[in-house]
Structure formats: structure tokens, C-alpha cells
PDB file of N, H, CA, C and O in Angstrom:
ATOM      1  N   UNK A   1      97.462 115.204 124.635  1.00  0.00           N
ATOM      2  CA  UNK A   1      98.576 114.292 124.500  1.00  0.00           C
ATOM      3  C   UNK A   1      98.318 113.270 123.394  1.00  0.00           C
ATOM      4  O   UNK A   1      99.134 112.903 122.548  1.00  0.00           O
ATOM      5  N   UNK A   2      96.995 112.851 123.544  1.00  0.00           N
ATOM      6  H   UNK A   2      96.332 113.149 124.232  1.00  0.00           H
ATOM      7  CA  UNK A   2      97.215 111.475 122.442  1.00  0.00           C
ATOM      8  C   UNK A   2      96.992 112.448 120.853  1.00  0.00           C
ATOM      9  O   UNK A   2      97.262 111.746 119.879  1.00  0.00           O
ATOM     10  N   UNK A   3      96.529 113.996 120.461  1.00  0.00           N
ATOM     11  H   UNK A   3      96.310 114.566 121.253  1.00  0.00           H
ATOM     12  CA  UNK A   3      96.808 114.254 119.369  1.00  0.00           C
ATOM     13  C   UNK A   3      98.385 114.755 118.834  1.00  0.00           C
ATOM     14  O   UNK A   3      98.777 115.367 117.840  1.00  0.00           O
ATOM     15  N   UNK A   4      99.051 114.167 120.018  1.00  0.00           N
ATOM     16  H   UNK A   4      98.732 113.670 120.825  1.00  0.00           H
ATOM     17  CA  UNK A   4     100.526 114.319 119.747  1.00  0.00           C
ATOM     18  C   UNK A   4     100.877 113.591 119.150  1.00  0.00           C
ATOM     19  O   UNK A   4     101.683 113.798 118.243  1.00  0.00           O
ATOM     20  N   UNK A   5     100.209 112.045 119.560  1.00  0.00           N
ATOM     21  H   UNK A   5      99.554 111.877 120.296  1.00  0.00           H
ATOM     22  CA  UNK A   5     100.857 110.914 119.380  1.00  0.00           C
ATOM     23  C   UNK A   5     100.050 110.084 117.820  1.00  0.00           C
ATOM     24  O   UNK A   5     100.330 109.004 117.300  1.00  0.00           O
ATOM     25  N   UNK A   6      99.198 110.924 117.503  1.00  0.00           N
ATOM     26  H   UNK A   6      98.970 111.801 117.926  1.00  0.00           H
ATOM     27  CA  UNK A   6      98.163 110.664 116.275  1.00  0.00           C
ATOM     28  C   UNK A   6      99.075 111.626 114.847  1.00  0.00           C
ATOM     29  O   UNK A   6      99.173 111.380 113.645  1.00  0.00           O
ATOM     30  N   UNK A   7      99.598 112.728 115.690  1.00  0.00           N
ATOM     31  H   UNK A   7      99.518 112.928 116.666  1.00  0.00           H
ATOM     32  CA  UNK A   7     100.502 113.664 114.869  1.00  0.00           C
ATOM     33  C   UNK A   7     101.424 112.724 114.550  1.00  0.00           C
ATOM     34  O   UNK A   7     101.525 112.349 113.381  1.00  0.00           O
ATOM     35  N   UNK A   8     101.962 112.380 115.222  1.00  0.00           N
ATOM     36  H   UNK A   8     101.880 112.685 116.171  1.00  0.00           H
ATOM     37  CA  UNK A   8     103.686 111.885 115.289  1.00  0.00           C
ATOM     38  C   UNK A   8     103.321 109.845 114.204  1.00  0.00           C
ATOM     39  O   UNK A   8     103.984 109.061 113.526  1.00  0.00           O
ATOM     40  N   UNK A   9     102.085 109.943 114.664  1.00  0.00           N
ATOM     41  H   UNK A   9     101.546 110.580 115.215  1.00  0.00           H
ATOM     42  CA  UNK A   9     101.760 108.401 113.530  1.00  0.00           C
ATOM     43  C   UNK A   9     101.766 109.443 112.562  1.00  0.00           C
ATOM     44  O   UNK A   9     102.910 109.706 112.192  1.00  0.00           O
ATOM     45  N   UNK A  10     100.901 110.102 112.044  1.00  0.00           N
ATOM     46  H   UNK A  10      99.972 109.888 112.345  1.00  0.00           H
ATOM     47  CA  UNK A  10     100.146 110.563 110.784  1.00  0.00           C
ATOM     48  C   UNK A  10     101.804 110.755 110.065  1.00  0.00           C
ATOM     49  O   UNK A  10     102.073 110.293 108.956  1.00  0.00           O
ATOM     50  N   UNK A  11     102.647 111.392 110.784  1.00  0.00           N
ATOM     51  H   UNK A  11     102.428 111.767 111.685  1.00  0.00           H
ATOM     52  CA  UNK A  11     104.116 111.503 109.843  1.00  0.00           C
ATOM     53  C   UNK A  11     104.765 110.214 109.671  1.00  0.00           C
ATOM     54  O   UNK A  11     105.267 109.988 108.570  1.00  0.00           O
ATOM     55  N   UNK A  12     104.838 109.318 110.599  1.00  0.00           N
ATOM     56  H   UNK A  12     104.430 109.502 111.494  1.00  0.00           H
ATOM     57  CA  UNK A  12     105.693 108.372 110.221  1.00  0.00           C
ATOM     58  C   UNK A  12     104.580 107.838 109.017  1.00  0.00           C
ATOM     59  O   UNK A  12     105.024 107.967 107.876  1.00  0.00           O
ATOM     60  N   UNK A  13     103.684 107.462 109.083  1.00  0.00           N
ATOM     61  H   UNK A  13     103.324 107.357 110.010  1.00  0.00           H
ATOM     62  CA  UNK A  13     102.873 106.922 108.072  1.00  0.00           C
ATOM     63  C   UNK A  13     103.397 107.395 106.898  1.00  0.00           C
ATOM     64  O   UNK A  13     103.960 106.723 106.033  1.00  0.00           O
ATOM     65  N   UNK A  14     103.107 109.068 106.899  1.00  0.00           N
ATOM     66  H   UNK A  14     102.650 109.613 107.601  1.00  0.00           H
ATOM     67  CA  UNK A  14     103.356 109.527 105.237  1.00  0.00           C
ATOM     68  C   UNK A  14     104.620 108.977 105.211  1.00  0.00           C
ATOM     69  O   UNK A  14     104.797 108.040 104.432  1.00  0.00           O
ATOM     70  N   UNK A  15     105.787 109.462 106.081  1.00  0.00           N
ATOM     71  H   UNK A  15     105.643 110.223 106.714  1.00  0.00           H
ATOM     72  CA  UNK A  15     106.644 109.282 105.678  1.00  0.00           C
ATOM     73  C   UNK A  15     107.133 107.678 104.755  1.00  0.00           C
ATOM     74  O   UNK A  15     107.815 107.555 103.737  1.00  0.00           O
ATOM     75  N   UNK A  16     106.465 106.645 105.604  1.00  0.00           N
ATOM     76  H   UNK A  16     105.911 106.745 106.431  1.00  0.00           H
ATOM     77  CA  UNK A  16     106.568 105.497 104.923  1.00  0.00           C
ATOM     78  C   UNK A  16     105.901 105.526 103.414  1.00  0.00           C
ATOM     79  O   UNK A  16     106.331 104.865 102.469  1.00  0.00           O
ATOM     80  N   UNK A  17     105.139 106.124 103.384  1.00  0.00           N
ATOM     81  H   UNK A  17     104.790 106.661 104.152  1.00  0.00           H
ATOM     82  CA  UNK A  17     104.423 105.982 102.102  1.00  0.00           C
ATOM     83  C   UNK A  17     105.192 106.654 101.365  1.00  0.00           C
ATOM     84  O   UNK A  17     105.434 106.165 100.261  1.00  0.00           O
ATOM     85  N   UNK A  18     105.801 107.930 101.707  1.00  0.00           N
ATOM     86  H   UNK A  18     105.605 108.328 102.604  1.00  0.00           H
ATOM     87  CA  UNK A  18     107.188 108.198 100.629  1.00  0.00           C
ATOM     88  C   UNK A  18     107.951 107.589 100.087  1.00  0.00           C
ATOM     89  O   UNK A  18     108.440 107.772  98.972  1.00  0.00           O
ATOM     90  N   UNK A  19     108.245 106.290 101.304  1.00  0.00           N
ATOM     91  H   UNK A  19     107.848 106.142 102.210  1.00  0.00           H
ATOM     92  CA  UNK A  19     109.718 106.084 100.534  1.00  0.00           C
ATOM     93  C   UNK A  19     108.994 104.464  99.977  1.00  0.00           C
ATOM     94  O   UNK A  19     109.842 103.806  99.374  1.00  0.00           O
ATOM     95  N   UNK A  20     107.504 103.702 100.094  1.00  0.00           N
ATOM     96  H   UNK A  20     106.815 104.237 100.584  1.00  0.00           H
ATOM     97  CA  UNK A  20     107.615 102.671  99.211  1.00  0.00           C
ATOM     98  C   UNK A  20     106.981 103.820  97.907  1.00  0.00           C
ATOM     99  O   UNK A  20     107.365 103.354  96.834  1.00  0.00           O
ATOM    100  N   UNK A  21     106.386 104.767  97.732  1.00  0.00           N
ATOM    101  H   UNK A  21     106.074 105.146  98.604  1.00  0.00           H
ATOM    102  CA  UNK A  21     106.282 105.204  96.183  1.00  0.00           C
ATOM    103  C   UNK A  21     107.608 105.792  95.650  1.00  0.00           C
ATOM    104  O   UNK A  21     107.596 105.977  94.433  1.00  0.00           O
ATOM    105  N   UNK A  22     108.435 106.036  96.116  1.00  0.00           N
ATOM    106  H   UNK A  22     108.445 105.886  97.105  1.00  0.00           H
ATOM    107  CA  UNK A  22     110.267 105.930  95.485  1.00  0.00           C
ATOM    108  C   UNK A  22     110.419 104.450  95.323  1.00  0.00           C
ATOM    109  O   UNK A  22     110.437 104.123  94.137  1.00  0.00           O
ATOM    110  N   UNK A  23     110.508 103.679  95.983  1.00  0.00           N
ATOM    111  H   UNK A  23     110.493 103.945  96.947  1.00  0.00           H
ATOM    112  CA  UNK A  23     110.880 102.187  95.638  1.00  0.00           C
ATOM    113  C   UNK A  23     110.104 101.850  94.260  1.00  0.00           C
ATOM    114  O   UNK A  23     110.550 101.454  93.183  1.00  0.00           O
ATOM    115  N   UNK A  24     108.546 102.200  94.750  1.00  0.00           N
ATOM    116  H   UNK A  24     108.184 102.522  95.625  1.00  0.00           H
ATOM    117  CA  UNK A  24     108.128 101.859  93.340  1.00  0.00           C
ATOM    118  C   UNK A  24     108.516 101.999  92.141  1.00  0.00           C
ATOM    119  O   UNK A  24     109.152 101.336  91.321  1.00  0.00           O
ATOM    120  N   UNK A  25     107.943 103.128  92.198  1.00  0.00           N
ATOM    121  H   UNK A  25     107.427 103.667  92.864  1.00  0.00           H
ATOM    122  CA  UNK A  25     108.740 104.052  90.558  1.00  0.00           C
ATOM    123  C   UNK A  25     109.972 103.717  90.576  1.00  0.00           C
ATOM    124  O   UNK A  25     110.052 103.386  89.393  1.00  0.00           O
ATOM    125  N   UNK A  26     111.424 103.470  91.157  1.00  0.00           N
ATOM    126  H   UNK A  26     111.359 103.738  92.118  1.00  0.00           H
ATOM    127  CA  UNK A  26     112.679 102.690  91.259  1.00  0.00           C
ATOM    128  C   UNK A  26     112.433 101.245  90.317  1.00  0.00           C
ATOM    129  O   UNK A  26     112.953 100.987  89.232  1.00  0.00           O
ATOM    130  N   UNK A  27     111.637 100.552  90.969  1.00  0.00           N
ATOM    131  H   UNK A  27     111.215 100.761  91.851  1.00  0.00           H
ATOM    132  CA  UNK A  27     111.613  99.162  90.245  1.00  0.00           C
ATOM    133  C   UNK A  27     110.419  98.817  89.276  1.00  0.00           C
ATOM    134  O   UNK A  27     110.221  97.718  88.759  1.00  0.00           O
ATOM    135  N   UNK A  28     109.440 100.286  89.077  1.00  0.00           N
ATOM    136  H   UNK A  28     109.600 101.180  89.496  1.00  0.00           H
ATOM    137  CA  UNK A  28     109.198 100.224  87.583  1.00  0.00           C
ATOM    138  C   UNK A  28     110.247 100.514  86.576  1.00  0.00           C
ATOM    139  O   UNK A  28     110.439  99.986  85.480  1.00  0.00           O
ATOM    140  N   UNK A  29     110.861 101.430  87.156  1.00  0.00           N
ATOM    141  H   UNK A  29     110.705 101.859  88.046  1.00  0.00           H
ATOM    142  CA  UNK A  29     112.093 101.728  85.990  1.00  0.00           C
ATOM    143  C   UNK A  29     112.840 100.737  85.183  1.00  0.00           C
ATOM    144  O   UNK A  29     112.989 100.690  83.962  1.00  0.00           O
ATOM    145  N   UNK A  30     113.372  99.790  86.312  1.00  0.00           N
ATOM    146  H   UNK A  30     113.251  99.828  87.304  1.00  0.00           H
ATOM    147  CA  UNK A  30     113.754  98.645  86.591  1.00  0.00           C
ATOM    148  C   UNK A  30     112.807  97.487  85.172  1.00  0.00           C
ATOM    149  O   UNK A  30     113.011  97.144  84.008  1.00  0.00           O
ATOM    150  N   UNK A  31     112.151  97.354  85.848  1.00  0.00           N
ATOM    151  H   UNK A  31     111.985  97.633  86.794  1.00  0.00           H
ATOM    152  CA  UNK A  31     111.562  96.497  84.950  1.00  0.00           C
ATOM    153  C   UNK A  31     111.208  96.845  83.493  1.00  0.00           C
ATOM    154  O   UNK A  31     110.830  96.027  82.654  1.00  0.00           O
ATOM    155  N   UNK A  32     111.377  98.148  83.304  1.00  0.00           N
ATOM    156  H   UNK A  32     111.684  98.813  83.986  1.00  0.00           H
ATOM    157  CA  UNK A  32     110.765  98.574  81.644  1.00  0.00           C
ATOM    158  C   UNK A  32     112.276  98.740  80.702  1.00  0.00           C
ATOM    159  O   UNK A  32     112.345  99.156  79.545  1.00  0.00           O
ATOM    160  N   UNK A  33     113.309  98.329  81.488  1.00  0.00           N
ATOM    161  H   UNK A  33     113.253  97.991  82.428  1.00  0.00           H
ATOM    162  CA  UNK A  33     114.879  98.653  81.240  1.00  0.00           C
ATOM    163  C   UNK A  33     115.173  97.368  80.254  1.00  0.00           C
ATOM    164  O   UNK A  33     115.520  96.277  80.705  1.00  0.00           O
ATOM    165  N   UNK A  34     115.000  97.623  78.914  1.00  0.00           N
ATOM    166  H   UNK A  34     114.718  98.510  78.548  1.00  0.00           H
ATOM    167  CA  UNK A  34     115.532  96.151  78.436  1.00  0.00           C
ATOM    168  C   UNK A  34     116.653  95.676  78.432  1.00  0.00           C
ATOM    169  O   UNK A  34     116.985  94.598  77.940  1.00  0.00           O
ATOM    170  N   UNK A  35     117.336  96.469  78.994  1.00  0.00           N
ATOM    171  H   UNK A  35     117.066  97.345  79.394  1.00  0.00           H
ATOM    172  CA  UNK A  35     119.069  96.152  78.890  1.00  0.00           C
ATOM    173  C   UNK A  35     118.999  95.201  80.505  1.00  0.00           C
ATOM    174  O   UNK A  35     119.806  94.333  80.837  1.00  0.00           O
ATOM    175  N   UNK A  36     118.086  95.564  81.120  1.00  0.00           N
ATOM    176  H   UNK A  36     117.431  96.269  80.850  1.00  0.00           H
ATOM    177  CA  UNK A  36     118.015  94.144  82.421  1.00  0.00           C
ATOM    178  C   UNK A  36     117.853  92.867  82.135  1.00  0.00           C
ATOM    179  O   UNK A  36     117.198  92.570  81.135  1.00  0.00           O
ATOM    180  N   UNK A  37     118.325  92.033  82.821  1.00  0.00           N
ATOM    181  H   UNK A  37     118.856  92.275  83.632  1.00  0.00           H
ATOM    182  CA  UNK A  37     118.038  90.554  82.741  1.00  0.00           C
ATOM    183  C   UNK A  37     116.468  90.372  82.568  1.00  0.00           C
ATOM    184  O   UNK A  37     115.791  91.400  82.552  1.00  0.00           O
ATOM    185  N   UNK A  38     115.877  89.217  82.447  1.00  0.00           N
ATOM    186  H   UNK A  38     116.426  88.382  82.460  1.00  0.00           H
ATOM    187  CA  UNK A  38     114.377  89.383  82.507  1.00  0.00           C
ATOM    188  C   UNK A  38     114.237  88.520  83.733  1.00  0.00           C
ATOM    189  O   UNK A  38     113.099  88.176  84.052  1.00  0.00           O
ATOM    190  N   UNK A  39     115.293  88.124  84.474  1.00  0.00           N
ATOM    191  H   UNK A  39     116.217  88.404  84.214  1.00  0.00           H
ATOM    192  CA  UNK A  39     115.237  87.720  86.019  1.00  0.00           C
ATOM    193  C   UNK A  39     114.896  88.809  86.975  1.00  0.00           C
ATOM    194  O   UNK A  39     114.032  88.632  87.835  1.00  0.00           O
ATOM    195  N   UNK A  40     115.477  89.811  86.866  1.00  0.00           N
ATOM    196  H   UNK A  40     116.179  89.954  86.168  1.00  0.00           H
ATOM    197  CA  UNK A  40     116.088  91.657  87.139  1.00  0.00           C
ATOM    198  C   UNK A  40     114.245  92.083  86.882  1.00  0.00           C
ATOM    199  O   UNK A  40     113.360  92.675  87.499  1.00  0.00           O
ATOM    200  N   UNK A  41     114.401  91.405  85.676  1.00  0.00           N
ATOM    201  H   UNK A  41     115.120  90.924  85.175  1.00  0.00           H
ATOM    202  CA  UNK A  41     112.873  92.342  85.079  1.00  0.00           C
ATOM    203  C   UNK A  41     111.788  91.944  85.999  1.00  0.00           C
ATOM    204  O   UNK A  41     111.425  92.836  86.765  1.00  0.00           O
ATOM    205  N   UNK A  42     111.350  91.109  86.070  1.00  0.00           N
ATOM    206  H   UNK A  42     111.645  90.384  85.447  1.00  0.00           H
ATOM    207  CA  UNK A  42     110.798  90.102  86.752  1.00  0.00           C
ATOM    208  C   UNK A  42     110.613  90.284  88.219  1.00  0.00           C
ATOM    209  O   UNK A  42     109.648  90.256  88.983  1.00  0.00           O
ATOM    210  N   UNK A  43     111.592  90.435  88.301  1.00  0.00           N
ATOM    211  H   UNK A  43     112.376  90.458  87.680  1.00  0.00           H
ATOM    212  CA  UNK A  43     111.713  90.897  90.540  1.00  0.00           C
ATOM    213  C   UNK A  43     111.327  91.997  90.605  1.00  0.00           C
ATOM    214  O   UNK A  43     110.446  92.236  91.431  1.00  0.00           O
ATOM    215  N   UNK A  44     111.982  93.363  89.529  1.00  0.00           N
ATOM    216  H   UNK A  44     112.697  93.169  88.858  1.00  0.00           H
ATOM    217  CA  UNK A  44     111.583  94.350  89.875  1.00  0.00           C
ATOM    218  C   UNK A  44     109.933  94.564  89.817  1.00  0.00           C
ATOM    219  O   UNK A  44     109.151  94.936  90.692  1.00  0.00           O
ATOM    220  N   UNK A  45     109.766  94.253  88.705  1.00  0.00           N
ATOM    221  H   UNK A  45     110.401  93.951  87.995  1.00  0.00           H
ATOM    222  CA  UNK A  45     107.776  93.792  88.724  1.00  0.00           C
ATOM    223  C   UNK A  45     107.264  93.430  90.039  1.00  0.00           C
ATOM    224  O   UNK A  45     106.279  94.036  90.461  1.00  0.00           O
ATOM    225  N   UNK A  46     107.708  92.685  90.608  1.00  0.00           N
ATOM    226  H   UNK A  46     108.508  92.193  90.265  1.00  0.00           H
ATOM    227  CA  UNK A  46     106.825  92.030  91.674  1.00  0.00           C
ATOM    228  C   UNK A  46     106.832  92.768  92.678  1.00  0.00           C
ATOM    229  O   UNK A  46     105.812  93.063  93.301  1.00  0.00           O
ATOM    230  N   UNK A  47     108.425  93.305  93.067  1.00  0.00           N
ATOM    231  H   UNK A  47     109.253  93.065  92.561  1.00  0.00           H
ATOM    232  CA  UNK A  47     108.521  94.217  93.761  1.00  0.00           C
ATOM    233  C   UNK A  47     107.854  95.727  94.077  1.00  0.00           C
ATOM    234  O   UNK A  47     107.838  96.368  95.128  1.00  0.00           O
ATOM    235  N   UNK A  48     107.367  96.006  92.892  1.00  0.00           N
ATOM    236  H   UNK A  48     107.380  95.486  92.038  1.00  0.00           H
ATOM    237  CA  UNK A  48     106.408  97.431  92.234  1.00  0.00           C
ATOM    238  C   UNK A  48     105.123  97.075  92.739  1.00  0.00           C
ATOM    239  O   UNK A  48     104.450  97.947  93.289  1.00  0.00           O
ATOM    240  N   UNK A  49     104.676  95.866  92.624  1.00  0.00           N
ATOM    241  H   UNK A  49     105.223  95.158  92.177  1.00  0.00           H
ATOM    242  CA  UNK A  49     103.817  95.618  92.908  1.00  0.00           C
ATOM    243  C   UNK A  49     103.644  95.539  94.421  1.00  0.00           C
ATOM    244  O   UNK A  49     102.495  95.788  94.784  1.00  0.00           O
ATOM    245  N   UNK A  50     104.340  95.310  95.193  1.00  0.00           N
ATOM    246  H   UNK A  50     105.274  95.108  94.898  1.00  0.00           H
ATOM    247  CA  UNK A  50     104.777  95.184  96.789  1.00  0.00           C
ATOM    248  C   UNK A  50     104.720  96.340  97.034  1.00  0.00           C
ATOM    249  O   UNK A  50     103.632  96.780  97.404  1.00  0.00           O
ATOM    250  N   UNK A  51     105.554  96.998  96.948  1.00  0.00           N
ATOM    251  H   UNK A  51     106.438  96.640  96.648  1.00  0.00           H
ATOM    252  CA  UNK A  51     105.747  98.665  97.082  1.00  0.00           C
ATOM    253  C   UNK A  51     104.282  99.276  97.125  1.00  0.00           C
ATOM    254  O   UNK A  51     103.921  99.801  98.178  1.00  0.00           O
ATOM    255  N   UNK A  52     103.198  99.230  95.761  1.00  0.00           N
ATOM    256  H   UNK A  52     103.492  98.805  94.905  1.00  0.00           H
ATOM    257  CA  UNK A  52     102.303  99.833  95.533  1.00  0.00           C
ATOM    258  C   UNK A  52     101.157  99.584  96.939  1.00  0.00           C
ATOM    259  O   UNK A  52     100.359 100.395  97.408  1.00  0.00           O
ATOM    260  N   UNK A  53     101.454  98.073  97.387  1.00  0.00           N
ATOM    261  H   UNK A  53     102.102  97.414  97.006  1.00  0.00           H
ATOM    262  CA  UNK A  53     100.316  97.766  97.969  1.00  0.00           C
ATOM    263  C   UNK A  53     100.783  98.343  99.401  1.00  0.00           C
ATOM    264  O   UNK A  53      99.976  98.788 100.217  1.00  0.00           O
ATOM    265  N   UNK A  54     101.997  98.294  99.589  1.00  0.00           N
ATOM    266  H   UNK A  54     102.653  97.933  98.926  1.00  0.00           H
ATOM    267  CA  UNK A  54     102.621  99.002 101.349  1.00  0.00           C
ATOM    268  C   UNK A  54     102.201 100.945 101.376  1.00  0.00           C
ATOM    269  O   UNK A  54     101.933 101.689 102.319  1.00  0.00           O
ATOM    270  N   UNK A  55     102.323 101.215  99.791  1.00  0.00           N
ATOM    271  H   UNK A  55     102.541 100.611  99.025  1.00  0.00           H
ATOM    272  CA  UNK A  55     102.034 102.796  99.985  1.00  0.00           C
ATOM    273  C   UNK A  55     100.705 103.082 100.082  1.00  0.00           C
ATOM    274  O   UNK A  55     100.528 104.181 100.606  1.00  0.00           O
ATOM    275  N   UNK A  56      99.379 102.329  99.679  1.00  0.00           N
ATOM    276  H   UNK A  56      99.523 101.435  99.253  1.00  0.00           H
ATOM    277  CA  UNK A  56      98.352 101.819  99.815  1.00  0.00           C
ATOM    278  C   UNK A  56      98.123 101.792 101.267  1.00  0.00           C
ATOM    279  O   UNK A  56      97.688 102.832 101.762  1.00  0.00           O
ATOM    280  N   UNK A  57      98.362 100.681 102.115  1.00  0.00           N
ATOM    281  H   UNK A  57      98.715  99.837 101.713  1.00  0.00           H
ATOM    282  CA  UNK A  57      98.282 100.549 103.147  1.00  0.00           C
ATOM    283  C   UNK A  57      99.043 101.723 104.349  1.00  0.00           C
ATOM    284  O   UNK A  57      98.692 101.749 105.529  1.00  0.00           O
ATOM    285  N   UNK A  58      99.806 102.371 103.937  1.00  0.00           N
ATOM    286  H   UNK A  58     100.091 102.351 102.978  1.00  0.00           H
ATOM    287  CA  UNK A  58     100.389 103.525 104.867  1.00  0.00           C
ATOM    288  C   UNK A  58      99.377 104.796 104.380  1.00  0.00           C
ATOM    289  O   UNK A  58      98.762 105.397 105.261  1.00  0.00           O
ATOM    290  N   UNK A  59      99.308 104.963 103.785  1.00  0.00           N
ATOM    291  H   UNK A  59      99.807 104.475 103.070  1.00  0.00           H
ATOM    292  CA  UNK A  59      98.400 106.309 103.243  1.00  0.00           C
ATOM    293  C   UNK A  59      96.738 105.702 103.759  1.00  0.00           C
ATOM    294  O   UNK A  59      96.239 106.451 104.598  1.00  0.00           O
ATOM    295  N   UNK A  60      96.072 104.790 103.474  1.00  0.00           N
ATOM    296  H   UNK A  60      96.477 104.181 102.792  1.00  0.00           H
ATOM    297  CA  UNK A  60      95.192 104.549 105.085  1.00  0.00           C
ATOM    298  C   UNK A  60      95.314 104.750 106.001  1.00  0.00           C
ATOM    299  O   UNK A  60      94.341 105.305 106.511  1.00  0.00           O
ATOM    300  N   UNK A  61      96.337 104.532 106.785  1.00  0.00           N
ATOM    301  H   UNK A  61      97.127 104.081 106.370  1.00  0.00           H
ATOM    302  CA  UNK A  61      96.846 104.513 108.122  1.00  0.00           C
ATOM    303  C   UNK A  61      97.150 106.209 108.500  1.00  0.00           C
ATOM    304  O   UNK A  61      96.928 106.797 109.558  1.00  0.00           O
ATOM    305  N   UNK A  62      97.629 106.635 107.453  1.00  0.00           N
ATOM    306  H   UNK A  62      97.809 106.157 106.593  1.00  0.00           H
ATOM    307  CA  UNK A  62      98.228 108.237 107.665  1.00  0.00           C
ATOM    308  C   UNK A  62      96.894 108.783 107.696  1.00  0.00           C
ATOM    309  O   UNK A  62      97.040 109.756 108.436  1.00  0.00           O
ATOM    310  N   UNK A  63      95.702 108.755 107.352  1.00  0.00           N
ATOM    311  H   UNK A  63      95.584 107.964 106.751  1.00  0.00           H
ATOM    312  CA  UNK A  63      94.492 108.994 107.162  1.00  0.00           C
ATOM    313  C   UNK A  63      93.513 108.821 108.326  1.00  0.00           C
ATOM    314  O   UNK A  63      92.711 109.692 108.664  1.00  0.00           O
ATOM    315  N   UNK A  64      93.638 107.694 108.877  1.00  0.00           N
ATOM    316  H   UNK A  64      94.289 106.987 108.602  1.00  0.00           H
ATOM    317  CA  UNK A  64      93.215 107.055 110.332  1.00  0.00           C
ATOM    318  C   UNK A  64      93.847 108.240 110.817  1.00  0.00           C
ATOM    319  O   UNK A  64      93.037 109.151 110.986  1.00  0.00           O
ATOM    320  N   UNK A  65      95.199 108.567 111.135  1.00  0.00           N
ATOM    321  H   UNK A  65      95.858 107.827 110.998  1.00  0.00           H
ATOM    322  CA  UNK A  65      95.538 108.991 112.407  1.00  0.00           C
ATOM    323  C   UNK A  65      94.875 110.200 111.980  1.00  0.00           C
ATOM    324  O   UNK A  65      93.827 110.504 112.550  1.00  0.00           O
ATOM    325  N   UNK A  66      95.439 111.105 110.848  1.00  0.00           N
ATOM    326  H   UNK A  66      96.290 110.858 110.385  1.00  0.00           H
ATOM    327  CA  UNK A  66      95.234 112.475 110.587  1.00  0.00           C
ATOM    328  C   UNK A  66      93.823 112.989 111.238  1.00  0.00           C
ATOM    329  O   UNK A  66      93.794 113.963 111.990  1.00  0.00           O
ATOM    330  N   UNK A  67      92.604 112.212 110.863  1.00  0.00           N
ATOM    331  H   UNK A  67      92.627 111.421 110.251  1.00  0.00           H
ATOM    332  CA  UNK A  67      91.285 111.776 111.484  1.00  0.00           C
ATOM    333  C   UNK A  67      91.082 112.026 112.665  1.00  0.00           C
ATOM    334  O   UNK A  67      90.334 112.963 112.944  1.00  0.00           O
ATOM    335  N   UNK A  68      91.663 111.291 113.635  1.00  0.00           N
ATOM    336  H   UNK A  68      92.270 110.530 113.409  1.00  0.00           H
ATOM    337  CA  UNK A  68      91.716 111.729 115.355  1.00  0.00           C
ATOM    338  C   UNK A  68      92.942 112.748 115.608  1.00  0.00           C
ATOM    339  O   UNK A  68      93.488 112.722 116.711  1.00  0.00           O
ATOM    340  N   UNK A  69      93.190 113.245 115.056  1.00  0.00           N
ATOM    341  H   UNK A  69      92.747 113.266 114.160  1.00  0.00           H
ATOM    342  CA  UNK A  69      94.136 114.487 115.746  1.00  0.00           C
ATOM    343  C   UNK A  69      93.074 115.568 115.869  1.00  0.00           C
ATOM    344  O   UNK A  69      93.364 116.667 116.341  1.00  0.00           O
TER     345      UNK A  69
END
């Protein structure tokens, strides 16, 4: 039972880590766009940077579980 429940983390994990490395690459785009504001530019940067460190931290976690299954 609990390598059910190590399964069922290990996916939501990746899965999270999917969608902040789409966000990322989204608001690198974002930011290398000179036709954006450099307010626009600016957020999206920081944001890339946010993103990078949450897909970081889920892809550990997906790793932990994968581990005990």
C-alpha cells in the first residue's frame, strides 16, 4: 500500500515539475522579447527564476518518492 502512495507522489511531483519548466521557458521567452515593457521584462525574469527553483525542488521530491517505491 504505501508503494502506491510513493507511486501516486512520484507522479504528482513530476507532474509539477512539468508544468513549472513550461512556466519557465514561458517567461524566459518573455523576458528576451524586446518588444515587452522592461517592467514585463523584469517580472518575467524573476519569475524564471521562481519557476527554476520549484522544478528543482519537485524533481527532488519525485526522486525521494521514486526511491521508496
Amino acid at each position: 500500500m504505501d508503494s502506491i502512495k510513493q507511486g501516486a507522489n512520484y507522479v504528482s511531483e513530476t507532474v509539477q515539475q512539468a508544468v513549472h519548466g513550461t512556466s519557465k521557458e514561458a517567461n524566459k521567452e518573455v523576458a528576451k522579447d524586446s518588444d515587452a515593457g522592461i517592467g514585463t521584462r523584469a517580472s518575467a525574469a524573476k519569475d524564471a527564476v521562481k519557476d527554476k527553483a520549484q522544478e528543482s525542488k519537485h524533481d527532488a521530491k519525485a526522486d525521494a518518492h521514486k526511491q521508496q517505491i
